[in-house]
ZAMARGU-4260 file (C-alpha; in steps of 0.2 Angstrom, whole numbers, plus 5000, padded with zeros to 4 digits):
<rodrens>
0) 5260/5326/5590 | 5251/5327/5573 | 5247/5344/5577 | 5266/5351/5580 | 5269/5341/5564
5) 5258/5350/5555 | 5262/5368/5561 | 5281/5363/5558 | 5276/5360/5541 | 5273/5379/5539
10) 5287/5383/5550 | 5301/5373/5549 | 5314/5381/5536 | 5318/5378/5518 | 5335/5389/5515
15) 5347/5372/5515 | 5344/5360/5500 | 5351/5349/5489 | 5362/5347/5472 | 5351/5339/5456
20) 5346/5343/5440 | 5345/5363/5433 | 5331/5375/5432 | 5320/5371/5418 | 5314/5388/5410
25) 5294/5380/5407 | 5294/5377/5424 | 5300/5394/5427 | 5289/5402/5419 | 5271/5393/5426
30) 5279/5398/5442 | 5283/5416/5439 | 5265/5415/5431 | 5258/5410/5447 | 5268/5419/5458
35) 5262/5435/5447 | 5245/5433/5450 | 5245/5429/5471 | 5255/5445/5472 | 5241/5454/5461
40) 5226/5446/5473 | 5219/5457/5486 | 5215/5441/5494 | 5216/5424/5495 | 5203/5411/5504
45) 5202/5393/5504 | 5197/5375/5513 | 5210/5362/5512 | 5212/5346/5516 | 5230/5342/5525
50) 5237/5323/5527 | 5255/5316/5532 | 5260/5299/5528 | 5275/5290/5535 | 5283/5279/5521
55) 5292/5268/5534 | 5276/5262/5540 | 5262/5268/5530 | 5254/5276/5543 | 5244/5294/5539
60) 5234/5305/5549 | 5223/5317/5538 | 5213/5334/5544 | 5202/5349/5537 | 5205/5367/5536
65) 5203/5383/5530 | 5218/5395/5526 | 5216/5413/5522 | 5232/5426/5513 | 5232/5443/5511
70) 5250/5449/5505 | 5263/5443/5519 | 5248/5441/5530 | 5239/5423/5533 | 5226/5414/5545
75) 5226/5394/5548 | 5211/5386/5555 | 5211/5369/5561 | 5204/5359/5573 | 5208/5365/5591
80) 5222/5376/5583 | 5221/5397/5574 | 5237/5402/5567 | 5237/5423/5563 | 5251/5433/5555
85) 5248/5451/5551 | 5267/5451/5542 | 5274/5458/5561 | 5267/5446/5575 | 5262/5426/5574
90) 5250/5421/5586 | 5247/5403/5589 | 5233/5399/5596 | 5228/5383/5604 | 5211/5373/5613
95) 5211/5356/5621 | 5194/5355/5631 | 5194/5368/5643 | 5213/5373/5641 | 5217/5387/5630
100) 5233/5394/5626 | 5240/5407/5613 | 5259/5409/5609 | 5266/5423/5601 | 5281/5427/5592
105) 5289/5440/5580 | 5285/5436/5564 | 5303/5443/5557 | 5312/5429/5567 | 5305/5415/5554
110) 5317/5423/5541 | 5316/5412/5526 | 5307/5397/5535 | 5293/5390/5524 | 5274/5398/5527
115) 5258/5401/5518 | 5261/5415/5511 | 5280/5412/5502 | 5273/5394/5495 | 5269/5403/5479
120) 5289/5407/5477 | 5300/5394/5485 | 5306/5389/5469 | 5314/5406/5469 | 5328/5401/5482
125) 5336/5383/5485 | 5327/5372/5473 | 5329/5368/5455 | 5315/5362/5446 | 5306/5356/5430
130) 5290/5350/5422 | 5283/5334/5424 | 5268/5337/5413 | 5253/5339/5410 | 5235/5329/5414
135) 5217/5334/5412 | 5205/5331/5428 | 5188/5335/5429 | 5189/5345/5413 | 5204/5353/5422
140) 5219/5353/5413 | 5231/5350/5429 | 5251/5356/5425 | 5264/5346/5441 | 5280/5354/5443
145) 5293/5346/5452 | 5304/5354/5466 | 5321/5346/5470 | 5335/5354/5486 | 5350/5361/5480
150) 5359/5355/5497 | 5359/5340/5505 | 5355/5343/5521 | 5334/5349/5519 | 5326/5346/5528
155) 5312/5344/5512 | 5321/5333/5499 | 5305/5337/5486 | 5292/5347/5484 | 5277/5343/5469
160) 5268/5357/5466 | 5250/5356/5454 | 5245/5368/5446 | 5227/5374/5436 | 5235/5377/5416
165) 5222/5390/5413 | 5218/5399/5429 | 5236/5398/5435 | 5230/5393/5451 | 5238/5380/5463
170) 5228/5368/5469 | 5238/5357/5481 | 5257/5352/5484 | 5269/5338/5491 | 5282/5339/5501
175) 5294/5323/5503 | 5304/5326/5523 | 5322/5318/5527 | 5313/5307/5539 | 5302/5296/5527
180) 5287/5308/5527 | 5275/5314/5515 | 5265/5330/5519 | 5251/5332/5505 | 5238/5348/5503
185) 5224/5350/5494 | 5213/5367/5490 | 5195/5359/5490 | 5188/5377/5485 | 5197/5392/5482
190) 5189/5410/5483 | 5202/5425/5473 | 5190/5438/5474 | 5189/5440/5494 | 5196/5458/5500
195) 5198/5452/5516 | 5200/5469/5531 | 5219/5469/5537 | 5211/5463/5558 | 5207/5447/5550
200) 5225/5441/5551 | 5225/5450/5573 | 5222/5439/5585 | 5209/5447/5597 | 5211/5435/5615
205) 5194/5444/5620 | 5184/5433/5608 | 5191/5417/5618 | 5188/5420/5637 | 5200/5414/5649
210) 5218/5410/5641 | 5235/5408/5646 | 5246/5419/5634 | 5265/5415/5632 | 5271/5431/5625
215) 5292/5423/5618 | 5293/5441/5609
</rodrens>
């Protein structure tokens, strides 16, 4: 379960939102500011810790991963789970002891669903959004940029977005569900020099022996 929550967390889409507040032009231009740069970036490399937390209950489930973004392109590795996308096909890969399975779909059918690679400009469609402020960590002076739906029926209500000041880098995010939940992402280290090779983001099924593939294309 927590792992089709976290994949729906990249895939579940953002295009309906909801009505509140206006688009503040400081938060705007952080944002167009970061956004700038990751579309400048031959490459993007970085381990992250991931954890979900029902507010009904209080309840989370916490993991480590390591997220790679080339342009359109990412790669997601988790425990027992690959996610690949070379901008034209997803492949989903997937191990549970001896059982492995990949899934693959047409990257064009997510349209304008949340991924790794389009979290650096979601505010550019659906959200309005504002400063917070500012707070210094570590020597790191840390900028948080709110994210509230133009619509009322997101399924993401809120998204929190933090941001290095200086280095214009985002270091992690929050996203607040219709259902109670709290998704939370932090970069533990973060590599923007890394020219990473275009088969990076291909899924090669000869690397991993025996596996079923479901081919929804």
């Amino acid at each position: 379960m927590f792992k089709k929550i976290l994949f729906l967390l990249f895939l579940i889409g953002i295009s309906s939102t909801f009505v509140f507040g206006q688009k503040d032009p400081k938060a705007k231009s952080i944002l167009d500011g970061v956004s700038q740069k990751y579309a400048s970036l031959k490459g993007v490399k970085a381990s992250f810790e991931f954890s979900y937390t029902d507010l009904s209950d209080g309840r989370s489930q916490n993991q480590n991963g390591e997220i790679a973004i080339k342009g359109e392109k990412y790669h997601i590795k988790l425990p027992e789970q690959e996610i690949f996308n070379n901008g034209k096909t997803v492949w989903t890969f997937i191990e549970d002891g001896n059982y492995k399975e990949v899934t693959i779909n047409n990257a064009s059918e997510m349209g304008d669903e949340l991924t790794p690679s389009s979290v650096y400009n979601i505010y550019k469609k659906g959200y309005n959004y504002k400063l917070l402020g500012e707070k210094t960590e570590n020597k790191v002076v840390i900028q948080e940029i709110e994210l509230l739906a133009e619509n009322a029926n997101a399924p993401f209500k809120k998204v929190l977005l933090t941001i290095d000041k200086v280095k214009k880098n985002l270091l992690g995010w929050q996203i607040f569900d219709d259902q109670g939940g709290v998704f939370k992402y932090r970069f533990k280290s973060v590599d923007t020099e890394i020219d990473l090779p275009d088969n990076y983001f291909n899924f090669n099924p000869q690397k991993y022996g025996k596996i079923e593939i479901i081919d929804l294309r």
